[in-house]
C-alpha positions in Angstrom: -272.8 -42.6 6.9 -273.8 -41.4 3.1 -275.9 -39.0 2.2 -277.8 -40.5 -0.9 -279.7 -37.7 -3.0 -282.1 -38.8 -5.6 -283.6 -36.6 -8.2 -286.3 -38.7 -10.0 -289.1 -40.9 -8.8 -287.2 -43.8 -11.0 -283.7 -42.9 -8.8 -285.4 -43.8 -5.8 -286.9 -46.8 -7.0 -284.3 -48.4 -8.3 -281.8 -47.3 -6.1 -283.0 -46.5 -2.5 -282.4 -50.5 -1.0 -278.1 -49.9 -1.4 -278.5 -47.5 1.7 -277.9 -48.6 4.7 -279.4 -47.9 7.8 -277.6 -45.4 9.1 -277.3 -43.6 5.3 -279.6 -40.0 4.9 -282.2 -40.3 1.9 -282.7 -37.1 0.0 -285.3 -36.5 -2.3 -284.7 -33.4 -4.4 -286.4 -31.9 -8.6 -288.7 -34.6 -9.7 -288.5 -36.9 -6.7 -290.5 -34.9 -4.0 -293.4 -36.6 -7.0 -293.3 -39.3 -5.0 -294.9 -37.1 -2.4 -298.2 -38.0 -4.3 -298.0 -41.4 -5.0 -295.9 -43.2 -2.4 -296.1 -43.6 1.9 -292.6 -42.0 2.9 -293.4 -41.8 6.6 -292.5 -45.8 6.9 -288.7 -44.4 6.0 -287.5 -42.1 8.9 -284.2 -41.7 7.1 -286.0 -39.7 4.0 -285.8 -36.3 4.0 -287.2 -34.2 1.4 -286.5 -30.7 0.1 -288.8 -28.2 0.4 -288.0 -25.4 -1.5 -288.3 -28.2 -4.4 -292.0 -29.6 -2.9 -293.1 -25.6 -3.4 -291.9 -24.7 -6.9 -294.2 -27.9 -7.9 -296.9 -26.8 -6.3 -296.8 -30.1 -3.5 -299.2 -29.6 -0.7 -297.1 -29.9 2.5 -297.9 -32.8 4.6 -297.3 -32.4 8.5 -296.2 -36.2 8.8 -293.3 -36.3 6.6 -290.0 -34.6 6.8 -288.9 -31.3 5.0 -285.3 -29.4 4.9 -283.9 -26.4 3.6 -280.5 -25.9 1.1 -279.1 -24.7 5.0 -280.1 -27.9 6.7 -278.8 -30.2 3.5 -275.6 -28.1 3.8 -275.1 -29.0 7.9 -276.3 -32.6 7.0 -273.1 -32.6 4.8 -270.9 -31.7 7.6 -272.4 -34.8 9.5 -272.4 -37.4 7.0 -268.9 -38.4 5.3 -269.8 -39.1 1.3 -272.4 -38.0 -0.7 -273.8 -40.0 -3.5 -276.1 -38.7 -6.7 -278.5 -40.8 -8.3 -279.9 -40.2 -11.4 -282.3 -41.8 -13.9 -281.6 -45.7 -14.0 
């Protein structure tokens, strides 16, 4: 189980289809974007941070599924790597 963390729109994109299912999906900085333009209630595994959806001024959306910095720390302890992706 991996913790994959994306940080742009173009992260996810390119990147998100290496997960596998059991893998965590963490859109954090430019990526909540895809917020606005994308339906991410398909993916149960994405998570999004919130304090990051605020300071962009994101309108919350009761369907999909926010954490805090706590929660993503905890979801460390569960999950055994971590992996960054940045711009392609």
């Amino acid at each position: 189980m991996t913790i994959h963390i994306f940080n742009t729109p173009e992260a996810f994109q390119s990147y998100h289809h290496l997960s596998d299912p059991t893998d965590l999906l963490l859109l954090i900085e430019d990526a909540v974007y895809l917020c606005l333009s994308q339906d991410l209630t398909t993916d149960p595994r994405i998570k999004i941070l919130v304090d990051d959806v605020k300071l962009r001024s994101i309108s919350l959306s009761p369907t999909l599924s926010y954490i805090s910095y706590a929660e993503w720390v905890s979801l460390t302890d569960l999950h055994q790597n971590s992996v960054s992706w940045g711009r392609p």
